[in-house]
Steps between C-alpha positions, in 0.01 A plus 500: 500500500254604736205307547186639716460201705129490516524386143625132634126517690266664252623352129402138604202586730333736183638223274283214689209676454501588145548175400170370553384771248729372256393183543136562434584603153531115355815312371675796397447686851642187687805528268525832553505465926697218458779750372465771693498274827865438366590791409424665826701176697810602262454872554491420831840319459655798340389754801637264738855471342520876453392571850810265634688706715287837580379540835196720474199595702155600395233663681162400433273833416834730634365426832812454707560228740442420777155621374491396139559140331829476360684230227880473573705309210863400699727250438319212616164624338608533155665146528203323591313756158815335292417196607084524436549583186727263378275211622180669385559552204639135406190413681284696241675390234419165587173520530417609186482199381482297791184635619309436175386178677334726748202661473438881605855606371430854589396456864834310543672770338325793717611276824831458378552860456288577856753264666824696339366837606427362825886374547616803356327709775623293736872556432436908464285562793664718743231398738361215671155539463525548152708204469257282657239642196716409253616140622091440506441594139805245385384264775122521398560477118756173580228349664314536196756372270562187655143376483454646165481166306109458747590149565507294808878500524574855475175632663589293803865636501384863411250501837784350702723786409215730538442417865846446597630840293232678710606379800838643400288860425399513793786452690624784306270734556453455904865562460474813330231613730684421839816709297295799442333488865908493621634736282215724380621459120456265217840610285778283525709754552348686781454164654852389487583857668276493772613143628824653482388744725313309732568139438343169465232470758241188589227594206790576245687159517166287522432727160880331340362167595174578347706639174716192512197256537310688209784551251607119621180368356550745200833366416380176575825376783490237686251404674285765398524364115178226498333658172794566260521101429158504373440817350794591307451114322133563420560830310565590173854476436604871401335575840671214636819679396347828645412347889813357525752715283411835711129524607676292863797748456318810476211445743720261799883582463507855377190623733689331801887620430354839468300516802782293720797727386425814370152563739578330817883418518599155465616337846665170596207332580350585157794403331492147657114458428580564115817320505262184661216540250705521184655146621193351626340631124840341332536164614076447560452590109765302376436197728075517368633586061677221556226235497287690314324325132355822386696686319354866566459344871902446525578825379273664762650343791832576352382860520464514864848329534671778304325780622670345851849651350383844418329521868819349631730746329292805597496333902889431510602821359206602789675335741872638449418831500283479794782287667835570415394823287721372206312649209808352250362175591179577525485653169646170367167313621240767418668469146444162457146489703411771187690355209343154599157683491567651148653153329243334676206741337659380131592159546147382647314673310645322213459166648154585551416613122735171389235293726198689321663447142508093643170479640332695205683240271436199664191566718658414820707628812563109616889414425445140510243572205764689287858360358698541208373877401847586445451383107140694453579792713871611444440874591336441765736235680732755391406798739381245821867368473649837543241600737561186659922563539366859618323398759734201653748751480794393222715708347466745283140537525397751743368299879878366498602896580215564735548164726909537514426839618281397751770238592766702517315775754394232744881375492669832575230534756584157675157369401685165400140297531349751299745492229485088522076528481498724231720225277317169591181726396644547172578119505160451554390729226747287244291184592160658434605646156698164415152369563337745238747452259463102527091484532418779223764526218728184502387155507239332268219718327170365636283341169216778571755799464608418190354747308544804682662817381734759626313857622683747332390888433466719778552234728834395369627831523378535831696237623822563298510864648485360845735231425767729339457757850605165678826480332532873544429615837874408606564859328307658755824442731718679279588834659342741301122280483556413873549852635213658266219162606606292754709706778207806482288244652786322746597867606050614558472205738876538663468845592176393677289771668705786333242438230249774674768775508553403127145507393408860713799654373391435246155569481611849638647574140156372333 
């Protein structure tokens, strides 16, 4: 089944702005947008799994590239649309009811949708230019969403990620600008073959620092992570789940591995500066969840500590091939860098809706405040504790694949202290979802909480979908899943700058 990729782009962006109209028609209208807001996340969902496997360009208008704007679906792309989908629409599921306690339910809905067509065009453009555009309308309508409760907490948080996500844009963009005064083109794949031609000079690597400085701050890495703590805590929780189950994937990780392998080539040198930022991100984040008392506030910092293993994957396998040129091994690590990414999209995302199913319950994030909700809220304590085993990385559930992936690369690599970090991480991890476990759901139920209820409805399902893709994911490592999902995407960013040859060949047949 043959998709026109454009549709990824246009079906939310239209969708955003119809919903206001909707809207404006009373009760009934609100309903009405409500469903069609999921309806177009789930259709969404369905494109993306039948567009698994296809590697396709598109030509914007017919105009051919170098010329025209193109949208290339490849491995790697339609892995990151997979994984979009399934996140945004759990996300919209959840906040049909969970956003009741909002006002202006359509304006979160048109910024929700704004922010998925946004990271949709990010992940198709064939261009850099046009991938800076579309990380600014996700960026711009995240901004929104995490100050959209308008009080002190969240507007504070939502201008600190403002100014600090800007920074980041700009970065960007003086790095696409000293790329098109160097190679006279803004297509990724003209790029890549013109610093084949002539390569790397002065302006072109202070452009990859700029990229890895701007996509840095996107992704939020060490030490370039100072507003994820506050803002991903201060939003609502669906867009909680959003920030930190792909919006950091899709904007910092993907943006970067594409431009580092498939644009400019990865070297040794790059390798080792990803391999050093995903450890710094790994132990730093698990070291600050640790102490943390806020519950969304933990599960932030815990974000920057696993997006360390995906960064680290995608730097080791890096590293190898720019070293020993082992792509075997290499594979191995790029595999787990990308599995990691896609468990870690499920399984945090779910831990964020389980905190916003807690904190709409009780009305509070504090987990000294909370104890004993594992008699009121079953369902709930349910799907955090399989999150929970996700995310520390027992088996069956899906982060124990990922991480003994990732363990076994950096062995057969001789990356012994590597190997050894990446377990006493995962130690760490244990203690700070022990300490969940302990301060929320066991214990004794506070006298105040004794009359709360279970959320159940769209929010239950919601987090039972997410919970059951936890226990599921393993599959993805079973032959026939892993060579149609995963190893697409391992093989895009292991062949490395073949990708322009790929894309203009086939362009030609366009």
């Amino acid at each position: 089944m043959s998709i026109p990729l454009p549709v990824f782009i246009a079906v939310p962006l239209v969708t955003a702005f119809l919903l206001p109209v909707f809207s404006s028609l009373g009760r009934k209208g609100k309903a009405v947008a409500t469903v069609l807001a999921n309806f177009v996340t789930v259709s969404l969902l369905v494109m993306a799994v039948a567009s698994i496997g296809q590697f396709r360009v598109y030509e914007v208008g017919k105009w051919s590239i170098p010329l025209g704007i193109n949208l290339v679906l490849d491995g790697l792309s339609s892995l990151l649309l997979l994984a979009i989908s399934v996140v945004s629409a759990a996300a919209m599921l959840f906040s049909a009811r969970y956003m009741e306690q909002y006002t202006a339910k359509a304006k979160y809905l048109c910024l929700f949708l704004l922010m998925v067509a946004g990271m949709n065009g990010v992940v198709l453009s064939g261009d850099i230019f046009n991938l800076f555009v579309f990380l600014e309308i996700a960026s711009i309508a995240s901004y929104a969403l995490v100050g959209f409760g308008c009080e002190h907490e969240e507007l504070e948080a939502s201008f600190k990620y403002m100014v600090l996500g800007s920074i980041g844009s700009i970065f960007v963009l003086f790095a696409v600008a000293l790329v098109y005064g160097n190679t006279g083109s803004l297509n990724m794949a003209y790029i890549s073959k013109a610093i084949q031609g002539s390569g790397l000079n002065a302006g072109l690597s202070f452009a990859m620092a700029l990229f890895v400085v701007g996509f840095g701050l996107k992704a939020a890495l060490v030490p370039f992570h100072a507003w994820l703590p506050d803002a991903h805590p201060s939003a609502p929780a669906p867009i909680s789940a959003m920030l930190s189950g792909i919006l950091i994937k899709t904007l910092g990780i993907y943006a970067l591995a594409r431009v580092v392998f498939n644009v400019f080539g990865v070297s040794v040198s790059m390798g080792w500066l990803l391999v050093v930022l995903g450890l710094l991100s790994m132990v730093a984040g698990a070291f600050l969840a640790i102490g943390q008392e806020d519950f969304k506030r933990l599960l932030a910092y815990s974000s920057i500590s696993q997006i360390g293993y995906v960064v680290l994957g995608l730097g080791l396998g890096g590293l190898i091939i720019a070293r020993d040129g082992n792509v075997a091994w290499a594979s191995l690590a790029i595999l787990g860098g990308l599995f990691h990414l896609v468990n870690h999209a499920v399984y945090k995302s779910l831990l964020f809706l389980t905190s916003g199913s807690v904190q709409m319950s009780t009305g509070t994030r504090q987990l000294k405040q909370m104890g004993g909700l594992a008699e009121k809220l079953p369902f709930t304590r349910a799907t955090c504790t399989v999150a929970s085993a996700s995310i520390v990385g027992i088996p069956p559930f899906s982060g124990f694949w990922s991480k003994l992936i990732l363990v076994i690369a950096a062995v057969q690599a001789h990356f012994y202290w590597v190997a050894a970090i990446i377990v006493f991480v995962s130690l760490c991890t244990l203690i700070m979802y022990l300490k969940v476990q302990r301060y929320v759901f066991l214990g004794e139920l506070p006298e105040n909480l004794q009359q709360i209820k279970e959320n159940k409805g769209s929010m239950l399902v919601a987090m039972v979908f997410l919970a059951c893709l936890c226990g599921l994911m393993g599959l993805l490592l079973v032959p026939a899943l892993r060579s149609n999902i995963l190893q697409p995407a391992v093989d895009v960013l292991t062949d490395g700058i073949s990708y322009s040859a790929n894309v203009i060949k086939m362009s030609m047949k366009v």
